[in-house]
N, C-alpha and C positions, 0 to 999 in steps of 0.2 A: 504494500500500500504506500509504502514512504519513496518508494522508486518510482511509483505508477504519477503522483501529483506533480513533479517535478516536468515530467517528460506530457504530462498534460498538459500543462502552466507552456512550457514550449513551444510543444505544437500550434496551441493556439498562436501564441502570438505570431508565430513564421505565415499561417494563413492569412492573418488579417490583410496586410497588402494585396495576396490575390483574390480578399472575397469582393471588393470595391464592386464589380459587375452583377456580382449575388444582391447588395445592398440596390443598387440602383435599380434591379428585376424587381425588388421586395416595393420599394416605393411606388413603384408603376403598379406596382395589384395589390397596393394597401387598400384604394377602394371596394372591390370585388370582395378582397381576403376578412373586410368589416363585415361585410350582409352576410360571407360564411360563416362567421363566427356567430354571427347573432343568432345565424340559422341553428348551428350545432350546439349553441346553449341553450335555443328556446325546442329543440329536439330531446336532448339532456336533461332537462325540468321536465319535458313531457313525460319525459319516459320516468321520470322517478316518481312523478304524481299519478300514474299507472300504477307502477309497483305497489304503491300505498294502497292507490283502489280495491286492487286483486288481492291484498292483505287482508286487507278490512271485509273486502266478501267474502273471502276464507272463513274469517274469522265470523262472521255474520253465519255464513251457512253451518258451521261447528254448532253456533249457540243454537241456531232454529231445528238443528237436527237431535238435538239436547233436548229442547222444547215437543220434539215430534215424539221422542222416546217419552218421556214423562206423561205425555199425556195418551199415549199409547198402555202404558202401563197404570195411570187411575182410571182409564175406562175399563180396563180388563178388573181392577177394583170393584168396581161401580156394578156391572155387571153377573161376577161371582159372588157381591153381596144380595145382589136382587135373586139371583138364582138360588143363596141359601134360606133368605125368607118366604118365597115362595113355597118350597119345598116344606118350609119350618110350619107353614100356615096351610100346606094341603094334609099335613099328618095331625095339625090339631084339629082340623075339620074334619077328618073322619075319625 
């Protein structure tokens, strides 16, 4: 690591005179390179406020399938209790 910065810190500086042509390409599509970027952050945020959505529905359909089980389960209640008073009130009637 302690050889590697040295000979980085170098490099760089020996290119900078030949990037002169790169910098002046870069100015010329600073316009252009702005609406990309705006593009690819307002892409970026979309895509994260997606992720959050698809969380949340997850998360939503977990609790409603929670709610479908519980109430699956007190009508089965509801049910086997009707079923044993019925039963409770045909054996005292005869």
């Amino acid at each position: 690591m302690a050889s590697i910065v040295p000979r980085h810190v170098a490099a760089t500086l020996l290119a900078i005179p030949h990037a002169q042509h790169v910098v002046a390409a870069a100015a010329a599509k600073s316009a252009t390179g702005t609406a990309g970027l705006a593009l690819l952050v307002v892409l970026v945020v979309g895509g994260i406020l997606l992720a959050a959505a698809i969380s949340a529905a997850r998360g939503l359909a977990a609790v409603l399938a929670e709610l479908a089980r519980f109430a699956a389960m007190m009508m089965s209640a509801v049910v086997l209790t009707t079923v044993v008073i019925l039963m409770v009130l045909a054996l005292v009637i005869h």
